[in-house]
C-alpha positions as CSV (number, residue, x, y, z in Angstrom):
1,X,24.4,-5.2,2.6
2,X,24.4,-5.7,-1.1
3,X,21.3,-6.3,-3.3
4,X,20.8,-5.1,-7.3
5,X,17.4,-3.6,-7.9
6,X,15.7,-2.2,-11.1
7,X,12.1,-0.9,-11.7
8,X,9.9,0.1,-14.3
9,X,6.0,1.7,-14.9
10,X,4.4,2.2,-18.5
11,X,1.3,3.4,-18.6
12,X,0.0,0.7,-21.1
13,X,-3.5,1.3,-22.8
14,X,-4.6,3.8,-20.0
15,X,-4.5,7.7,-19.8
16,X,-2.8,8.0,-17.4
17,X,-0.5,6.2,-15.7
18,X,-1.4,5.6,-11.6
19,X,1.2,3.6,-10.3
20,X,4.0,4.9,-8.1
21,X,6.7,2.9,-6.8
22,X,10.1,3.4,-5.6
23,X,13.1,2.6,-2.8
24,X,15.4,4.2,0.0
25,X,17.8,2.9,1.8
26,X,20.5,3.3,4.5
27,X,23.8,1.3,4.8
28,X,22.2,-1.1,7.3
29,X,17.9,-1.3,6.2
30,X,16.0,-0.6,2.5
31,X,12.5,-0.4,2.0
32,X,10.9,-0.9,-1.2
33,X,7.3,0.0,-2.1
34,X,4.7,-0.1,-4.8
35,X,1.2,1.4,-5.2
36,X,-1.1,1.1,-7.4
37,X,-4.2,4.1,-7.9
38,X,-7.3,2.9,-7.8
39,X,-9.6,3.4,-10.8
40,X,-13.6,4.5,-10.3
41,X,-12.6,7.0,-7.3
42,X,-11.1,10.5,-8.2
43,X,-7.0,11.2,-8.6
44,X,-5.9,7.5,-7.9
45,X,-2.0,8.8,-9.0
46,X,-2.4,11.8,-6.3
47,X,-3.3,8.8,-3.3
48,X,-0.3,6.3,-4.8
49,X,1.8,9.5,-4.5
50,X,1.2,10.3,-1.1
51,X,1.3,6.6,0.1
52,X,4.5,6.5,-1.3
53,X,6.1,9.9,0.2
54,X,4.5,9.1,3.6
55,X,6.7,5.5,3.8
56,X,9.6,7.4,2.4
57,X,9.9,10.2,4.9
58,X,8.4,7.6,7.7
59,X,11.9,5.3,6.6
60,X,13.9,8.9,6.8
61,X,12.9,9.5,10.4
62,X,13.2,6.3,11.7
63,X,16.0,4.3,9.7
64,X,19.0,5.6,12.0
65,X,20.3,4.0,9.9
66,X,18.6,1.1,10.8
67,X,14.9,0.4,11.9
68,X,14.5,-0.3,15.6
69,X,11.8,-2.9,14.5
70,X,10.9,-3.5,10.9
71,X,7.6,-4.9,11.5
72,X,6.2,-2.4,13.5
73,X,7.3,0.2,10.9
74,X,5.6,-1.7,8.2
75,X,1.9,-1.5,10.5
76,X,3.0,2.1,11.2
77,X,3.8,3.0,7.5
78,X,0.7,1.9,6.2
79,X,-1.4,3.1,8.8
80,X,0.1,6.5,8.2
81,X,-0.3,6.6,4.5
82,X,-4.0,5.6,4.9
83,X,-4.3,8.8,7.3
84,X,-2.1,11.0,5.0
85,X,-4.8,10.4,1.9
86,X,-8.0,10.5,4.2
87,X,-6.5,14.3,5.2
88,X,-5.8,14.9,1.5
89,X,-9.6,14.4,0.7
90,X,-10.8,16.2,3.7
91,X,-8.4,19.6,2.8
92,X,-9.6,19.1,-0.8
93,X,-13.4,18.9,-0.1
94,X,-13.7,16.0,-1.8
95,X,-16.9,13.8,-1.3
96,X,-14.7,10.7,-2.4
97,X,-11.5,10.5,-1.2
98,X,-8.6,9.1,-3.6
99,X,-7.5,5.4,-2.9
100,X,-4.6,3.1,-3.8
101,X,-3.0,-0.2,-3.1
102,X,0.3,-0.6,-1.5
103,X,2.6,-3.0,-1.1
104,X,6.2,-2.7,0.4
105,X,8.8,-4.8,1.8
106,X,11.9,-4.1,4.5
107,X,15.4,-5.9,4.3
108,X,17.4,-5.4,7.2
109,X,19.9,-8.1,9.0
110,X,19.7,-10.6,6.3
111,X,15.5,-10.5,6.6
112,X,13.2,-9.4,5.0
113,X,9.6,-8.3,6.0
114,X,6.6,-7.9,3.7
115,X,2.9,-6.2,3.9
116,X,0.3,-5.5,1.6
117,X,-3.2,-3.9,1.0
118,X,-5.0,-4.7,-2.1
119,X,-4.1,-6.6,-5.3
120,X,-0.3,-5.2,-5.8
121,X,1.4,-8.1,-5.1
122,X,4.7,-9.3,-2.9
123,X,6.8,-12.4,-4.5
124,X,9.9,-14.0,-3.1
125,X,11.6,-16.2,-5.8
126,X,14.4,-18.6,-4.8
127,X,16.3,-20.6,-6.7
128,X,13.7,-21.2,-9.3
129,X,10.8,-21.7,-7.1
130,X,8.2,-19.8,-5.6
131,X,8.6,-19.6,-2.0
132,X,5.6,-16.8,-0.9
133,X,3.4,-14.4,-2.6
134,X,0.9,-12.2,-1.0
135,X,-2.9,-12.9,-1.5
136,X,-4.8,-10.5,-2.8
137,X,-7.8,-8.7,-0.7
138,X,-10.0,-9.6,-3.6
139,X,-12.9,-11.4,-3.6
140,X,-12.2,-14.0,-5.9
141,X,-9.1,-15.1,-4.1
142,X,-10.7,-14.9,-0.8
143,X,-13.4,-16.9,-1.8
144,X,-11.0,-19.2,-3.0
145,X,-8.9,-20.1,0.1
146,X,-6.2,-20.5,-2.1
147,X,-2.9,-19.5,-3.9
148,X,-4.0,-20.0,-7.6
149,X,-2.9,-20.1,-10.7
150,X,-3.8,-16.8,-11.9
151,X,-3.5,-17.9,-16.2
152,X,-6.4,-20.4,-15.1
153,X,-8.5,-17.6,-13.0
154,X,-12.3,-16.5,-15.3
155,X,-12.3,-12.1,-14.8
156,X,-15.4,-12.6,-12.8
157,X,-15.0,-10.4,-9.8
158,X,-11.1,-10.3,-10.0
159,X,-11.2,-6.2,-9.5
160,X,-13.3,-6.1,-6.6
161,X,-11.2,-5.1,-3.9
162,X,-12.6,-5.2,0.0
163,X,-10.2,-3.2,1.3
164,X,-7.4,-0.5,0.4
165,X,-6.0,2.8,1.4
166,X,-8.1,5.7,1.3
167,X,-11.5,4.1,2.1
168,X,-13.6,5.0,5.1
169,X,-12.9,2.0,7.2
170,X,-9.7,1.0,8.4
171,X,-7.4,-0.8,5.9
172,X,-6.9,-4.5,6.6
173,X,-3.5,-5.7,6.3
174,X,-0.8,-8.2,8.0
175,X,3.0,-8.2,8.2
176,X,4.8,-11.4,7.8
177,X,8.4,-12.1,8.0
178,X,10.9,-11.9,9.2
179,X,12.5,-14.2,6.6
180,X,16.3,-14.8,6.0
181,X,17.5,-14.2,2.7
182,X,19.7,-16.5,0.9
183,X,22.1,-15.3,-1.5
184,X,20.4,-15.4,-5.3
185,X,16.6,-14.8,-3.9
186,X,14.8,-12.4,-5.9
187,X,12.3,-10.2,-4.5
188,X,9.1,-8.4,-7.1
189,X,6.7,-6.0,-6.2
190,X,4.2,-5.5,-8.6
191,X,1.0,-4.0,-9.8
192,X,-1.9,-6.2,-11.3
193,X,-1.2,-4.6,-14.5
194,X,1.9,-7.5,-14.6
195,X,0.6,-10.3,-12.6
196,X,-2.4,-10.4,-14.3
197,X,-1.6,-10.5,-18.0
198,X,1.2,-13.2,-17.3
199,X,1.1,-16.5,-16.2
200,X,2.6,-17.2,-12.3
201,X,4.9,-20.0,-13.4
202,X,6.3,-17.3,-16.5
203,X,7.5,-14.4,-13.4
204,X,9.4,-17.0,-11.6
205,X,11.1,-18.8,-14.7
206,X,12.3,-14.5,-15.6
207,X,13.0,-13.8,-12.4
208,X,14.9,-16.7,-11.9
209,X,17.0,-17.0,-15.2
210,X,17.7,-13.4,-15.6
211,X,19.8,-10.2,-13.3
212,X,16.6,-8.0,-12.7
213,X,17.9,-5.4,-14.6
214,X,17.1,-7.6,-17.4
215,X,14.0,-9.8,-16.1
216,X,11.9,-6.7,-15.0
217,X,11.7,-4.6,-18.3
218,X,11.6,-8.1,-20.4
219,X,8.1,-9.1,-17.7
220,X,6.9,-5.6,-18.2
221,X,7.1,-6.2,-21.7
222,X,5.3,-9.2,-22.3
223,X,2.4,-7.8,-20.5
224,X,2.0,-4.8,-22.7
225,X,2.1,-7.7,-25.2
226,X,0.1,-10.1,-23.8
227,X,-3.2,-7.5,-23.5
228,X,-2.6,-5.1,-25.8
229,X,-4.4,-2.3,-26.3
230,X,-6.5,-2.9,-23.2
231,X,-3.2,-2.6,-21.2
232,X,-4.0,-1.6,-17.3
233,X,-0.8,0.6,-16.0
234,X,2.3,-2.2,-15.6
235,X,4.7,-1.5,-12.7
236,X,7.2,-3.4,-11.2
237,X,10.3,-3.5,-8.7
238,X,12.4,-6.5,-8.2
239,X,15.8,-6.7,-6.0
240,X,18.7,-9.6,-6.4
241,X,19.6,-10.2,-2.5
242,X,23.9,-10.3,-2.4
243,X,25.2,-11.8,0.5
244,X,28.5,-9.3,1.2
245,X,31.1,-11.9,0.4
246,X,30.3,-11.6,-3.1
247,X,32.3,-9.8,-5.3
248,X,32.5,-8.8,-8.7
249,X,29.0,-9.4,-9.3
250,X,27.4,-9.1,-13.2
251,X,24.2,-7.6,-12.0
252,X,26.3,-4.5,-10.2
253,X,24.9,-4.0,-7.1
254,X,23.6,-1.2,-5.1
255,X,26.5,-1.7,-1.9
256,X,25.3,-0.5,1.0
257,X,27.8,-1.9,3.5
258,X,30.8,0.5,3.2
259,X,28.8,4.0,3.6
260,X,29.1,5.7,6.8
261,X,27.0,8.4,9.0
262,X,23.4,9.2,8.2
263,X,23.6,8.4,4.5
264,X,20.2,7.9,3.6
265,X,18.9,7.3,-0.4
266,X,15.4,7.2,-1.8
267,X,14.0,6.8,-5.7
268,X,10.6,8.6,-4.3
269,X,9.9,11.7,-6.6
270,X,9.0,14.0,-3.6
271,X,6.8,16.9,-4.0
272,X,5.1,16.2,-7.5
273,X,3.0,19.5,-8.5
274,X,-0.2,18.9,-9.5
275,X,0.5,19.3,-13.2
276,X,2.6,16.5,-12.8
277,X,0.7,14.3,-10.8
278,X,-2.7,15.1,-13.4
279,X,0.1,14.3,-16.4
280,X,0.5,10.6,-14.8
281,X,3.3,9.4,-16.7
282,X,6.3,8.1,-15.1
283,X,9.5,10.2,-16.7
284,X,11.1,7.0,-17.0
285,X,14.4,8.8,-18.1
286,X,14.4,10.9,-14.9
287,X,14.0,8.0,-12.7
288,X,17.0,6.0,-14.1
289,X,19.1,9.4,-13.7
290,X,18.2,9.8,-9.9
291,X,19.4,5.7,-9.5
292,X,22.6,7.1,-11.1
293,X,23.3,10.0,-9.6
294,X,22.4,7.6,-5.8
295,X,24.8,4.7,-7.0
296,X,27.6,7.6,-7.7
297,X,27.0,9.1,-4.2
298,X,27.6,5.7,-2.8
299,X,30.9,4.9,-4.5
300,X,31.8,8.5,-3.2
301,X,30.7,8.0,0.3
302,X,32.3,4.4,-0.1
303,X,35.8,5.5,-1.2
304,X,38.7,5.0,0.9
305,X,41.0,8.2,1.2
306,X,44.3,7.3,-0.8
């Protein structure tokens, strides 16, 4: 299994920064997650957090190394971060509990399998064309029965969410897939901080023309640009899909094929204190080290003995 990924979060014109996103991965199955904290209810970053650490260690305990059934874990995962926050809020006394979006994605056998819950959105880009997105559970886009063009969309109601994690009532949510991947297809998860400021046709043409590790800070970018000052949070993931026939690839992929045992990799920042989580900036610098210091561990576990 071979696939490059790259991700990035600025906080933008905000405080704080509430988005959390991240990967793990065995040799055989990855899962890759986003979530956004919800503004208007108390410590958004803290319920993105916990959504994200509850998929990570779910992945941990069940990817052996690969998932017995990827779209059962995907119901399971979310189901179990929604829980995970509810219990936060209960411990903590709080009379609202924190709340977030989340979005995440499994590739495993050549498939991949998607869910979401909320407005962080799902793409799948393929050789220049759109094959899926997600659909927000907003009311504008449910009212509208329809994929739109987002650059075209009036504000009016575009933040009003009916569902998401953390909220009283159960989540709503489906799982679609599985999908085979072709080599080339680019995957994005993304906060509404990106797809928001950034016409739908402009995330395909970047993610199309450019290796991610180029077309994901270059989107991120132009959103910051595009609103300014006003700037929600901006957070996104993206993953090139590499069939394992090819070789010597520009975009230098993560290889997942060649390592043996339990080997099992994440990009989740486990166990954020509470100073950090109130700080709610992304250490950007730490995050690219920890991709590092997994991508060395691979070539080690991956090296033959001479």
């Amino acid at each position: 299994m071979k696939f490059s990924v790259f991700q990035v979060s600025r906080k933008g014109g905000r405080k704080k920064n509430e988005d959390r996103m991240g990967y793990c991965y065995t040799r055989s199955s990855a899962v890759f997650v986003l979530a956004d904290g919800m503004g208007g209810h108390p410590q958004g970053e803290v319920a993105a957090q916990l959504a994200l650490e509850t998929v990570a260690k779910l992945f941990q305990k069940e990817a052996r190394p690969e998932l017995p059934d990827a779209q059962t874990f995907l119901a399971d995962a979310v189901m179990a971060a929604h829980r995970q926050i509810l219990h936060y809020g209960i411990d903590q006394a709080m009379l609202d509990s924190p709340r977030t979006t989340l979005v995440l994605a499994v590739v495993q056998k050549g498939t991949v399998c998607w869910t979401h819950c909320g407005d962080s959105r799902f793409y799948l880009v393929r050789q220049g064309n759109l094959v899926t997105r997600t659909r927000d559970h907003s009311v504008l886009e449910q009212q509208q029965g329809r994929v739109a063009n987002d650059a075209g969309l009036e504000e009016t109601n575009r933040n009003i969410l009916f569902t998401c994690l953390g909220s009283p009532t159960k989540p709503v949510f489906s799982v679609s897939g599985p999908l085979t991947l072709l080599q080339g297809d680019r995957l994005m998860l993304c906060s509404d901080g990106l797809w928001s400021a950034l016409p739908e046709q402009d995330i395909v043409q970047e993610l199309s023309e450019k290796p991610v590790d180029s077309a994901v800070p270059d989107l991120v970018e132009s959103a910051l640009r595009a609103t300014g000052s006003t700037s929600d949070n901006v957070t996104c993931l993206a993953m090139a899909w590499e069939t394992p026939d090819v070789e010597n690839s520009a975009h230098h992929p993560v290889t997942a094929e060649a390592i043996t045992g339990g080997f099992f990799a994440s990009t989740v920042q486990l166990g954020w204190t509470e100073s950090e989580a109130e700080a709610g900036e992304l250490d950007d610098a730490a995050i690219e080290r920890s991709i590092a210091e997994i991508n060395d561990a691979i070539r080690r576990s991956s090296k033959k003995p001479e």
